[in-house]
TIROSE-384449 format. One record per residue (C-alpha): x negated, y negated, z; residue in one letter; residue number from 1; chain. Coordinates in pm, whole numbers. Each point is the difference from the previous one (the first is absolute). Layout:
BEGIN
x, y, z, aa, i, ch
X, Y, Z, A, NUM, A $
...
// end
This chain:
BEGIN
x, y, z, aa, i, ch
42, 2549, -984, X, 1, A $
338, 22, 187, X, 2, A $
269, -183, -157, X, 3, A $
76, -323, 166, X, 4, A $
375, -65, 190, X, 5, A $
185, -322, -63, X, 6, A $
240, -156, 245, X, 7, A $
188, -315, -125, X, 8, A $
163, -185, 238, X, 9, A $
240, -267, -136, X, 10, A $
77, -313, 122, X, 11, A $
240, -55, 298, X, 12, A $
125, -274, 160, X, 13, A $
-298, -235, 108, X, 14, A $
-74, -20, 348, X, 15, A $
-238, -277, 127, X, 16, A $
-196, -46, 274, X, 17, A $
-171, -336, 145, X, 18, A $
-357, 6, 22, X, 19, A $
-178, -268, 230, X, 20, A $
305, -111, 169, X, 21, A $
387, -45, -119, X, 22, A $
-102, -252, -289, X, 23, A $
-207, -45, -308, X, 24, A $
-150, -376, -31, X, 25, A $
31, -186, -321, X, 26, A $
-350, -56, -117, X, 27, A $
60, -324, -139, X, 28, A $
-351, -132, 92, X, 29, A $
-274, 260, -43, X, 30, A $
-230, 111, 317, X, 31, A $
-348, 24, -69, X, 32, A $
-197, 278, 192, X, 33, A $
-363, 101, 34, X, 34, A $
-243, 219, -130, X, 35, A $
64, 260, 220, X, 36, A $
434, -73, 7, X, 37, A $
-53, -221, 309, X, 38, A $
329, -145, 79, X, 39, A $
213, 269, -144, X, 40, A $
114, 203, 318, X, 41, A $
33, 375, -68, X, 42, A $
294, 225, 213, X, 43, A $
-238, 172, 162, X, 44, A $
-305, -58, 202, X, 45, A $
-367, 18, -265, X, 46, A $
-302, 168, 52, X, 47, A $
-309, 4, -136, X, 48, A $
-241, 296, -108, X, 49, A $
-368, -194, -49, X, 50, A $
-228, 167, -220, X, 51, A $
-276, -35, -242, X, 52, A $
20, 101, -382, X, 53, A $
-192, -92, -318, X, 54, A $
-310, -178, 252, X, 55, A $
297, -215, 178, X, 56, A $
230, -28, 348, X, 57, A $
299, 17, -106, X, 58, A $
378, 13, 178, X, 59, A $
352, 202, -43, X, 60, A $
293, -117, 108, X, 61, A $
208, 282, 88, X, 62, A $
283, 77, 236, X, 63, A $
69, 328, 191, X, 64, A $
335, 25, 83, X, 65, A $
89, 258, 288, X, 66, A $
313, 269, -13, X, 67, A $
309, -194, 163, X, 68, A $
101, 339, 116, X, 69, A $
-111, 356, 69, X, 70, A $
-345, -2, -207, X, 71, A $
58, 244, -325, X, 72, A $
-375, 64, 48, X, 73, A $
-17, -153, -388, X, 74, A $
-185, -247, -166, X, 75, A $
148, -227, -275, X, 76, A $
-271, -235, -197, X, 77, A $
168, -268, -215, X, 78, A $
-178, -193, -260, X, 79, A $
96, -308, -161, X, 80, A $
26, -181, -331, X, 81, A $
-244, -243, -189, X, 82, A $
331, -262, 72, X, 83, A $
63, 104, 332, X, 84, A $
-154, 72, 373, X, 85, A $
33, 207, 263, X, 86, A $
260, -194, 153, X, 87, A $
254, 94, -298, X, 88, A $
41, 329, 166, X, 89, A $
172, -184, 335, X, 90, A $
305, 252, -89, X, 91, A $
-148, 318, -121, X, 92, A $
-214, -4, 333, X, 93, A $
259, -46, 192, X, 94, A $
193, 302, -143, X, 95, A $
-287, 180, 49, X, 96, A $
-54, -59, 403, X, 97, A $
306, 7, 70, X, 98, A $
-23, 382, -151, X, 99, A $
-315, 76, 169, X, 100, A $
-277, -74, -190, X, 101, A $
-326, -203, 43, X, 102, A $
2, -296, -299, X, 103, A $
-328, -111, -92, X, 104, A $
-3, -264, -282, X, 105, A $
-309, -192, -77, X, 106, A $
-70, -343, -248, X, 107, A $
-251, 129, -241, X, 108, A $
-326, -208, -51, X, 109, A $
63, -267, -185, X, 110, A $
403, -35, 71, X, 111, A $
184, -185, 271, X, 112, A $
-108, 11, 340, X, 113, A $
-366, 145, -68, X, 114, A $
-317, -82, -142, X, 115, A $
-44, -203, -357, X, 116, A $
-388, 100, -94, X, 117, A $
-121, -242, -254, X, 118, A $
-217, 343, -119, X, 119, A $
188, 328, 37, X, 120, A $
1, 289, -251, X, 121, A $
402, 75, 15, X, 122, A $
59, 346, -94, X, 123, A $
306, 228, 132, X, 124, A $
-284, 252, 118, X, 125, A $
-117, -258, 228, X, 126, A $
294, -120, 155, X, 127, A $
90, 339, 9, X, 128, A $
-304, 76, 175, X, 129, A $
78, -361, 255, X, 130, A $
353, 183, 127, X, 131, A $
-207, 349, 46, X, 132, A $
-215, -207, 213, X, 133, A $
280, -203, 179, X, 134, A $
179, 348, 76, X, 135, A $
-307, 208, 148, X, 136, A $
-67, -324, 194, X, 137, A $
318, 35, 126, X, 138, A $
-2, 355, 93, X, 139, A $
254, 93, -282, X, 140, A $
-110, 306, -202, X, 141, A $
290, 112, -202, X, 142, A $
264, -239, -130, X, 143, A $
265, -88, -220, X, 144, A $
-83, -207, -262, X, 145, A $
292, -292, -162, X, 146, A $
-139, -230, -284, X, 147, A $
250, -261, -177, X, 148, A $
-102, -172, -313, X, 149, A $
-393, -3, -20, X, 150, A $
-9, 160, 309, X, 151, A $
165, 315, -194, X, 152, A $
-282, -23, -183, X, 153, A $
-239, 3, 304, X, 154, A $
210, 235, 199, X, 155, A $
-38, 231, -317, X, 156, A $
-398, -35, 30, X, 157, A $
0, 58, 349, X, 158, A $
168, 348, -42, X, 159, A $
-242, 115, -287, X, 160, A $
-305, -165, 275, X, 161, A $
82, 176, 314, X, 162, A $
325, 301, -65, X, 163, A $
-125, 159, 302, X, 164, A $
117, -355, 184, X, 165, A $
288, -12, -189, X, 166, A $
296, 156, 142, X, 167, A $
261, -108, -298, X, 168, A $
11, -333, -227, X, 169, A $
262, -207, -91, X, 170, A $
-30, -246, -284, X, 171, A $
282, -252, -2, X, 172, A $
9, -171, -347, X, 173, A $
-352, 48, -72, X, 174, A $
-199, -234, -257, X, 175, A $
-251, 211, -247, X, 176, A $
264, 269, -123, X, 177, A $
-150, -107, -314, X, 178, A $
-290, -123, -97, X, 179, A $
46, -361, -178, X, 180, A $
-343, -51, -114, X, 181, A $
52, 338, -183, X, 182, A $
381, -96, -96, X, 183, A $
-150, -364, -203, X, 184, A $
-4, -286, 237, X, 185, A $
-288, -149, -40, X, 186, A $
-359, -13, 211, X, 187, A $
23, -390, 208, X, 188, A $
-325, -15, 239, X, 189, A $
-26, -101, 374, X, 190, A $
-82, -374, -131, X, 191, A $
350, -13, -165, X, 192, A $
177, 201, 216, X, 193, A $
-145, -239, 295, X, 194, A $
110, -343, -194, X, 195, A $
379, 171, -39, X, 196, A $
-15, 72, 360, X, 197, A $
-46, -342, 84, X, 198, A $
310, -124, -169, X, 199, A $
245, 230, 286, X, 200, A $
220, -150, 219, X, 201, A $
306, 51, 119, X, 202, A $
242, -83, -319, X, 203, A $
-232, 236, -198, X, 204, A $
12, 274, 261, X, 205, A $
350, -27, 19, X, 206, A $
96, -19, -401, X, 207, A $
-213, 274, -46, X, 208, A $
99, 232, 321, X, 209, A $
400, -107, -111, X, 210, A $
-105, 117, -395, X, 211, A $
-228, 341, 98, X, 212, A $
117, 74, 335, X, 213, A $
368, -82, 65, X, 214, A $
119, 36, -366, X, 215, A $
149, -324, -15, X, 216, A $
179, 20, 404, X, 217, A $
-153, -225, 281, X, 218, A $
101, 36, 382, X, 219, A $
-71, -276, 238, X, 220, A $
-219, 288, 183, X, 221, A $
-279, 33, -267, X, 222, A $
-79, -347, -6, X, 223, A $
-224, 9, 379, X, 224, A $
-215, 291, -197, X, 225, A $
-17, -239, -297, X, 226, A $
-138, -284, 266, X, 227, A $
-217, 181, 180, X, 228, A $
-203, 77, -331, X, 229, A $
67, -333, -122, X, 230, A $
-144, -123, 288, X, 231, A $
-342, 178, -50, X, 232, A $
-22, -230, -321, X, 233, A $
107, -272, 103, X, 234, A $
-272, -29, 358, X, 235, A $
-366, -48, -4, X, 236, A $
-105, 303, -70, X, 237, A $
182, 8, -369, X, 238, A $
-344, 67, -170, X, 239, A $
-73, 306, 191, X, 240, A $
352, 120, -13, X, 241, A $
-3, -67, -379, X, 242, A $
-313, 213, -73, X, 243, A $
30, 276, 179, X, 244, A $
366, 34, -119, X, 245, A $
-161, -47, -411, X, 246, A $
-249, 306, 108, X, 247, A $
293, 190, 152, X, 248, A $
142, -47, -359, X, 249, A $
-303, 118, -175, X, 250, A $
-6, 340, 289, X, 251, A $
372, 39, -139, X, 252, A $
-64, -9, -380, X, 253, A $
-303, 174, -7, X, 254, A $
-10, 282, 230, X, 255, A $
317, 216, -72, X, 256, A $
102, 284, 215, X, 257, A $
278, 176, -215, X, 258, A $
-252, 213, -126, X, 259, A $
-67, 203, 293, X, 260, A $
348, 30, 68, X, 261, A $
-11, 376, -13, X, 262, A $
-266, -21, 186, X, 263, A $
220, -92, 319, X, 264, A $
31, 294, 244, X, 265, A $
227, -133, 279, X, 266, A $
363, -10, 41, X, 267, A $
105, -371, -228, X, 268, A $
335, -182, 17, X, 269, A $
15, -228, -344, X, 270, A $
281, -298, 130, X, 271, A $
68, -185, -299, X, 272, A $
247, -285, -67, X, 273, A $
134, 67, -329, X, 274, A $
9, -366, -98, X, 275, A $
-366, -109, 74, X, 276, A $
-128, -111, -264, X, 277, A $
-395, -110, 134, X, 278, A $
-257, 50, -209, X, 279, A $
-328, -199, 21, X, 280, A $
-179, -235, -339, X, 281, A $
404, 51, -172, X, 282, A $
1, -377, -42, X, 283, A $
-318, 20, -233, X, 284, A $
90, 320, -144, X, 285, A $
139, -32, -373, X, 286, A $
359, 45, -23, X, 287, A $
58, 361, -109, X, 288, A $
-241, 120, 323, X, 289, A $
215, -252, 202, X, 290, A $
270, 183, -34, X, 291, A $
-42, 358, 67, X, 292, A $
-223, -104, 329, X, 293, A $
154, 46, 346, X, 294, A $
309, 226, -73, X, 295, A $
-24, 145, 361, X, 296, A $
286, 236, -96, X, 297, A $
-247, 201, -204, X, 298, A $
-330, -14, 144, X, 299, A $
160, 104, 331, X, 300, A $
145, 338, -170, X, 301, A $
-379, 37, -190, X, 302, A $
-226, -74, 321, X, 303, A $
222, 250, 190, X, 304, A $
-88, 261, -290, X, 305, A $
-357, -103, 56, X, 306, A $
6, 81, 384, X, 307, A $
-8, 339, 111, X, 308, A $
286, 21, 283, X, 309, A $
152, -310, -107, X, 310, A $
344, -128, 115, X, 311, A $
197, -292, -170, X, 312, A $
204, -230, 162, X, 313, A $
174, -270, -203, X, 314, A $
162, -289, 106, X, 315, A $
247, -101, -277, X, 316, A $
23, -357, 48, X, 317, A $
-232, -104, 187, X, 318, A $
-373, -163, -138, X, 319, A $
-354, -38, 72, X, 320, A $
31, -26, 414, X, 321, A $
307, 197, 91, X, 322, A $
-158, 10, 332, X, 323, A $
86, -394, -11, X, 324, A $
284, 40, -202, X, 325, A $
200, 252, 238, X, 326, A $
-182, 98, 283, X, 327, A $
245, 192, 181, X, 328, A $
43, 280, -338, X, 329, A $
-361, -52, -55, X, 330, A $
-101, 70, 407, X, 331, A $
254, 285, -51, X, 332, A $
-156, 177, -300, X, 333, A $
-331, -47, 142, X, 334, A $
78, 206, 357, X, 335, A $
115, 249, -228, X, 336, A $
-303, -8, -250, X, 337, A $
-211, 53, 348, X, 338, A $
174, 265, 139, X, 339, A $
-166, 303, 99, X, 340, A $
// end
């Protein structure tokens, strides 16, 4: 196993950049949106990729982004969070048209703009095996593959799925560098896990994305990703969006992928914000477990043992999203993460 690098890239002077216009509105009276994130306008025109799995039609959102300039002839694939959609990637595809590449980011089954089945099996192999089918549907045989948050842990599954697909992965703050079942928080079902899901709107979202996230910092900017999820909870389709978020839980705390880290056999870029502090079930952990979960400082420098040509790139103060957090460093690491 080759020894992984480290690049640490300290904070600089913060440099922001206004997404949807020159101004963030003040949510003071929550929007509601549907089932499927009706009403909620992402920057870029959706598409859908119909298909049938588990004896059901079923549709992706997705969008395919094209090169703003000379085409790189490259691929990048980027995979979102359980708390987030493909529309929280508005400046990390930018970035990457305007240096060439093709963007393709999809809504997983069961998130934001695509299907809620009220009977789905969610397991990373099979939305792992969804985006294979999105990509050959779209012509696209090799690609680079981004996951942030649970979508590390999907991106991560993908790789291990299809590595002949795979031209290099890139985890950004990746849930499942441990394994919390394993670690002592305790087994909650889909029932209760569904009933705590029901309880989330957008003060909860927000105290807890502040907490976890942000460590402690809030921006004016984070709070139209914090509506837009909100507002899944808050429309008519708050059942559906409630359950297949509890089973998304469940896929997260019971199918670990840190064991077949070694496993990996593609070029990985480990971006981790050194003061995340996520880790999923820490509220009903008992106090000592509490505690040692989510130090992102140290599973980044174990996972990168774990991977065979690893690199680690650290973001000293920056959290959970630092694609959120600081785009423009973020956008920046990421071209160079991608680079041939």
């Amino acid at each position: 196993m080759e020894a992984a690098m480290r690049t640490r890239i300290s904070p600089v002077p913060f440099l922001g950049i206004a997404l949807f216009g020159l101004a963030f509105p003040a949510y003071a009276q929550q929007p509601a949106y549907g089932p499927q994130l009706e009403g909620f306008d992402y920057p870029y025109p959706v598409q859908r990729f119909d298909f049938e799995s588990q004896r059901q039609a079923l549709s992706m959102a997705y969008l395919d982004i094209a090169p703003e300039r000379e085409a790189n002839g490259r691929t990048a694939v980027l995979l979102h969070g359980k708390n987030f959609c493909a529309a929280t990637w508005e400046s990390a595809i930018s970035a990457l048209a305007g240096a060439g590449y093709r963007v393709i980011a999809p809504d997983q089954i069961g998130f934001c703009k695509s299907s809620k089945p009220e009977r789905y099996q969610f397991s990373f192999g099979q939305l792992a095996d969804n985006t294979h089918a999105l990509l050959r549907k779209l012509g696209i045989q090799r690609a680079a593959i981004v996951g942030h948050s649970m979508g590390g842990m999907l991106a991560a599954r993908y790789a291990l799925q299809y590595p002949q697909d795979t031209e290099r992965l890139v985890l950004v703050n990746p849930i499942g560098l441990e394994d919390w079942r394993a670690e002592g928080v305790p087994w909650s079902g889909i029932d209760a896990l569904y009933a705590k899901e029901l309880k989330t709107d957008f003060d909860s979202i927000k105290k807890y994305q502040q907490t976890v996230y942000y460590h402690g910092q809030w921006k004016p900017e984070y709070e139209h990703w914090t509506a837009m999820l909100a507002g899944l909870y808050a429309g008519p389709g708050k059942e559906a969006v409630a359950w297949n978020q509890a089973q998304a839980s469940d896929m997260v705390l019971s199918q670990p992928v840190l064991y077949e880290f070694p496993r990996i056999r593609v070029p990985t870029t480990l971006m981790i914000g050194q003061r995340d502090r996520t880790a999923m079930g820490k509220d009903q952990a008992p106090p000592d477990v509490a505690q040692r979960l989510g130090d992102y400082p140290a599973l980044g420098k174990r996972a990168a043992r774990l991977i065979p040509q690893a690199n680690l790139v650290e973001f000293d103060d920056l959290g959970h999203s630092p694609q959120v957090e600081a785009p423009e460093r973020f956008n920046a690491a990421l071209l160079r993460a991608l680079a041939p």
